[in-house]
N, C-alpha and C positions, 0 to 999 in steps of 0.2 A: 504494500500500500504506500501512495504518498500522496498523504491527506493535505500537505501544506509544502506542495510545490512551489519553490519562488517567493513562497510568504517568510517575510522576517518573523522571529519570536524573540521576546527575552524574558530573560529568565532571573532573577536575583535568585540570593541564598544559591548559586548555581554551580559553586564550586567543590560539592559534597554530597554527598545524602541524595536525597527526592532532588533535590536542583540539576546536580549531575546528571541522575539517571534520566529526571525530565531533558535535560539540554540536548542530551546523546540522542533519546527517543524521538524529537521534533528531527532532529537534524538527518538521524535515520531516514524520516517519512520527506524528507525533500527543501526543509527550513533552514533558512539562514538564521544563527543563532547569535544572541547578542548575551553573553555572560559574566551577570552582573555578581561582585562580592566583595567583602573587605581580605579576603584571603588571598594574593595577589599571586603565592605560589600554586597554589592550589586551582585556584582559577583559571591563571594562563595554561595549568594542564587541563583541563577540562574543554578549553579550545581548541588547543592543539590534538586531544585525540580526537574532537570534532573533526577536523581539519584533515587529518592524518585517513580519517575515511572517507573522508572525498568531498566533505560538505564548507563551508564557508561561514567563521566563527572568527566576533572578536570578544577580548574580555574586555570589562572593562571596571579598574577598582573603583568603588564606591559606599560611602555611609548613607545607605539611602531613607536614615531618618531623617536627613539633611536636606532642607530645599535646595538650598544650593546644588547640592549633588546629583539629585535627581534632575534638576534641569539639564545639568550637565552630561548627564547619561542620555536625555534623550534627544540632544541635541545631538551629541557625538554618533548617534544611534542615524538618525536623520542623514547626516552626512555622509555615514558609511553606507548606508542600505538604502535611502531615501525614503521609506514608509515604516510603520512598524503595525505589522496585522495581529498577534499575539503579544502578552502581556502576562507573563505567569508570574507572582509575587509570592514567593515562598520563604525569604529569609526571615528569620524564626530562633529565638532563642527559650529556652525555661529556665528558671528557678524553684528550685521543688522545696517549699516553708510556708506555715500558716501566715493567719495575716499579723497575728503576734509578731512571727519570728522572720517577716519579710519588709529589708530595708525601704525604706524611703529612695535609696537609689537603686537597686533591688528594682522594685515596682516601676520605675522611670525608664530602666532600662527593656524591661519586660512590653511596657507598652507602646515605647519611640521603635523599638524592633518591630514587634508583630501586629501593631496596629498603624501607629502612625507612617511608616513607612508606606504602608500599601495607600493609604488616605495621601501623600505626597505622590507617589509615581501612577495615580492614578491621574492627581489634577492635573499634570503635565501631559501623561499618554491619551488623557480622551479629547481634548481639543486635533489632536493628531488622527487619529482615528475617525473623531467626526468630521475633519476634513475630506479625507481620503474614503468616506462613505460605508464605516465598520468600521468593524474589528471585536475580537474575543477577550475577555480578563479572565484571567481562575485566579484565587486567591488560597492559599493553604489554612483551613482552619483546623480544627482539630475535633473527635468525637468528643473531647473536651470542653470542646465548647458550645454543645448540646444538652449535656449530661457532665456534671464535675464531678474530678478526683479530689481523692484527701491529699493534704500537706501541695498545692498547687495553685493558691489563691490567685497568684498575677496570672499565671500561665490563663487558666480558666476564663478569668475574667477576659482577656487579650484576647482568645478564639473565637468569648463568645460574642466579643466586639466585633469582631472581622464575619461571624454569620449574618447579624441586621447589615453591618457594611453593606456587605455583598447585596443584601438583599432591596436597599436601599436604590443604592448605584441601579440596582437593574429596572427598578421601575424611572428614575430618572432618564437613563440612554437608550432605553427598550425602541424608543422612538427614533434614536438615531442609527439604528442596529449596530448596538453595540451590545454584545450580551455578556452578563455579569455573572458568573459562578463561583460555588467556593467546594473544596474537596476537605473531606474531614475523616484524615488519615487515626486508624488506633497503633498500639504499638509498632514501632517497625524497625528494621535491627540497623542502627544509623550510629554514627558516632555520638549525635545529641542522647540517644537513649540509654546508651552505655554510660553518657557521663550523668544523667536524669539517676542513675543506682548507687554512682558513688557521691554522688547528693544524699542522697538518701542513705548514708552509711553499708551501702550494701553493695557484694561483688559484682563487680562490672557485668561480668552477663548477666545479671540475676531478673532482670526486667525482659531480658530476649528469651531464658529461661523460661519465663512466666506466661509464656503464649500458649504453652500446652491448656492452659487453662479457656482459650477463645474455642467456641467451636468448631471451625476449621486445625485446631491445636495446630496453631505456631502464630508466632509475629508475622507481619508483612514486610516483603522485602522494598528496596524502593523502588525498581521496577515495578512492582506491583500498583504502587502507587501514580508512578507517571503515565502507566496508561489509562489511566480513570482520566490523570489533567489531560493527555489528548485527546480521550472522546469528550471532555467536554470543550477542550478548546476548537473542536474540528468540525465541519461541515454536518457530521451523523449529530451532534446535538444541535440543528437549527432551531428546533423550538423549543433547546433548555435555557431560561433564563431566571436568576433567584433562585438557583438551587442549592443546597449543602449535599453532598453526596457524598455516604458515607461509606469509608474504603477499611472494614478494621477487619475482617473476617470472622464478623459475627458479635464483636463482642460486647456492642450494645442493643443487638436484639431481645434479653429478655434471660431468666435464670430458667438451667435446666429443670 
């Protein structure tokens, strides 16, 4: 398949985890990728194996809680590609503490990450998109922020902002077809989850451990995940807009 011939995408958080495998999987299906992150080592590789398979991929570092930043990504974005049809915002941090034992900078950072970020490269990318007559966002939330865990108050809080987000945006741009989604990943075996354990004083796998307990028994890998953001970012979901879609392998369906 290639769902997004010729179409630009970008991608934050895209240097690791769901970002990577997302990058890879757009770039597979025929997309120029734009690969956004503060990880500048990590990043420029996630281009280059872009690259290295035949596709066309820049990185580019960015804090994109930063308005500044964010202009500047999608300017530089503009210039390299000339359009940007996709919009995947997945950079994403947790803190795993009640609301007791979760700082004041703690909370500030949890939210300038996983919320405000997507509310900034949003206001810059849909002026772009409403020129150019579309275009698709997915946004990363979490079943977390449908349903909250214990000891995870900013985390929670933060995904369950990014589902009204989502939900908001889409009745706003519905009219300019531009279509708003959010994907809402449950555990998945990622370098954030591994460190989500030793948060939590516990052995680093003990959370990727812990999926035998989903009824599909296992965590989700990030592939798994990136191909839930392409069908929503892609032609097969034209009439999905305002949706949370939830990618956990069960594990908020319900106690056996």
């Amino acid at each position: 398949m290639n769902r997004f011939d010729s179409q630009v995408v970008l991608v934050t958080g895209g240097a690791s985890g769901i970002g990577r495998a997302s990058a890879l999987a757009f770039a597979a299906e025929g997309a120029r990728v734009v690969v956004v992150d503060m990880n500048q080592e990590l990043g420029e590789e996630t281009a280059a194996q872009i690259r290295h398979q035949g596709s066309e991929a820049v990185f580019i570092e960015a804090n994109v809680s930063k308005a500044i930043e964010c202009q500047n990504v999608m300017q530089r974005t503009l210039e390299t590609f000339g359009r940007l049809d996709v919009l995947f915002n997945n950079a994403g941090i947790t803190r795993r503490a009640d609301v007791v034992n979760t700082t004041e900078q703690e909370w500030d950072a949890v939210m300038n990450t996983n919320v405000k970020s997507i509310f900034l490269m949003c206001k810059y990318a849909v002026p772009i998109m409403r020129a150019q007559g579309g275009g698709a966002i997915v946004n990363t939330a979490s079943g977390w922020g449908i349903l909250a865990g214990k000891d995870a108050v900013s985390y929670c809080a933060s995904k369950g902002a990014v589902v009204l987000l989502t939900k908001a945006m889409a009745i706003d741009h519905g009219p300019q077809k531009i279509r708003v989604n959010c994907v809402c990943p449950g555990d998945t075996d990622t370098n954030m989850l591994r460190d989500e354990a030793l948060q939590l004083g516990q052995a680093e796998m003990a959370l990727v451990e812990a999926g035998i307990d989903r009824p599909l028994k296992r965590v989700g890998t990030p592939e798994d995940i990136a191909r839930a953001v392409l069908f929503l970012a892609s032609d097969q979901a034209s009439f999905v807009t305002g949706s949370a879609l939830i990618v956990d392998g069960g594990g908020l369906a319900g106690s056996a």
